[in-house]
Structure formats: C-alpha cells, structure tokens
N, C-alpha and C positions, 0 to 999 in steps of 0.2 A: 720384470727383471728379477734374477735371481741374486741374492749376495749372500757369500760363503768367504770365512776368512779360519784358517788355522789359530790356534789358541795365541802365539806370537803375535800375531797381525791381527786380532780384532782391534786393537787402537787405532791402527793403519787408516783401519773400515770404516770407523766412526768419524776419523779425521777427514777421510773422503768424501764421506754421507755427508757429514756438517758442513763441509762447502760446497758441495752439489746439492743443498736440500732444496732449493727453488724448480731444480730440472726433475731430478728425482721428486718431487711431491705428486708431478704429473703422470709419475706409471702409477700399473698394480706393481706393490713390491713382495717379494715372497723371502723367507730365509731360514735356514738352519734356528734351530732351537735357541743356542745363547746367542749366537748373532744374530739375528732379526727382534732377540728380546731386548739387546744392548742397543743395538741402534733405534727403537721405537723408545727405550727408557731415557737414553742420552740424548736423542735428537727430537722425537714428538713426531716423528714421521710413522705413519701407522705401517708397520710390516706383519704380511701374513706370517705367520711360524710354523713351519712344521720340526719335527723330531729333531734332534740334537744329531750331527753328523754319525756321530759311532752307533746312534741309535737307528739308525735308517733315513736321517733326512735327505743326504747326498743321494739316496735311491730315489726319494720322494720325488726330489729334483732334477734326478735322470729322469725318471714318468713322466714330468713335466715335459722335460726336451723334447722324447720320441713321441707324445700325443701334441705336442707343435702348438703349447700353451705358454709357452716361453720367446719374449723375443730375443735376450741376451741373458747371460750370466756372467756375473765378477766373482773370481773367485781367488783370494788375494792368498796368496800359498807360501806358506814360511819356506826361501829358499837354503836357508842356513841349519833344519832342522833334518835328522831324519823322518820321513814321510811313514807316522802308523799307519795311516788309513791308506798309504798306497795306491791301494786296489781300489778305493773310490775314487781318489783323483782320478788315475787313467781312463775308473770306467766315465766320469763327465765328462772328459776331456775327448773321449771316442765318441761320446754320444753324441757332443756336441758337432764335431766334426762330421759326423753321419747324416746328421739334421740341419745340417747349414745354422746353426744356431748362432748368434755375433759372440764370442768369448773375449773377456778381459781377465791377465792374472798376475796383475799390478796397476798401479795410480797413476802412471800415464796413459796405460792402453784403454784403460776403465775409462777415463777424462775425456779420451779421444769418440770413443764408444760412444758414450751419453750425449754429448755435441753432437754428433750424426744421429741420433734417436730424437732428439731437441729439434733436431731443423726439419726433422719428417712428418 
C-alpha cells in the first residue's frame, strides 16, 4: 500500500496510520519522502521511502501502479488548497484507474479500504 498526503493532511495521515497500525503493520508499506519519513518517525511502522512528491515520488508510485506492485493507494489530498502538483494527482488518479488499483482520498474510504484488504 502506497500512502501520500499533501503538506495540509500529513497529520490527517499519521492520525489514520496510528489507529490503523495493527492492519497496516501487516502490508508492504511504501511512501512519498516526508510522508512515509513522518509516519515510520511518529508511528514505528517501517515505510519504504521513495522521493518527496515534487521530486518524483508521485511518478515512483505511478510505476508502482502500472508494474501492478501495488495493491492500493491512499492518498489524502488537501481539498481546501490549490493543487501545485495537479498534474500528479490526475496522473495517479488515471493510473490508478487504468490498473484497477483500490484508491482511497480521505479517512473514511481509506478505513473502508484497509477493512476489505484485513479480511483478505
């Protein structure tokens, strides 16, 4: 599972990770550069890190989708902000869609998510 959170919502992220750490202890976890380093410092849950989104991690993590090494991706999206990265949202949110990938991008659908991955 991938987890990606806008600079707004990485609290969001960690608030979510630290009460799902039991379900989530059981994937591979993968993440954006400060998000994956916040959530492994704040919670002890070891995530892999790649690049920091603007630096090419959101790409790292589309490769992941279309090589079909990904079961799901959360990726918690400030809706109040304007979107710099734009053009990486859309491109995850297409790839994911291309690839039947499971997508969450908020803390209910993410909750819902992890529960169906848990019971599988």
């Amino acid at each position: 599972m991938a987890l990606v959170a806008h600079d707004k919502m990485k609290d969001a992220m960690i608030e979510w990770v630290t009460a799902h750490a039991p379900a989530l202890a059981k994937l591979d976890l993968y993440g954006t550069g400060t998000t994956g380093g916040r959530i492994t410092q704040e919670t002890g849950l070891p995530v892999t890190c790649l690049k920091s989104g603007p630096l090419g991690g959101d790409a790292q993590i589309g490769a992941m989708i279309a090589e079909k090494r990904l079961d799901a991706l959360v990726f918690f999206i400030d809706p109040l902000s304007a979107l710099p990265h734009d053009v990486d949202v859309k491109s995850l949110v297409r790839l994911a869609t291309l690839y039947n990938t499971a997508m969450a991008i908020n803390e209910k659908s993410a909750t819902l998510m992890l529960k169906a991955l848990d019971n599988n």
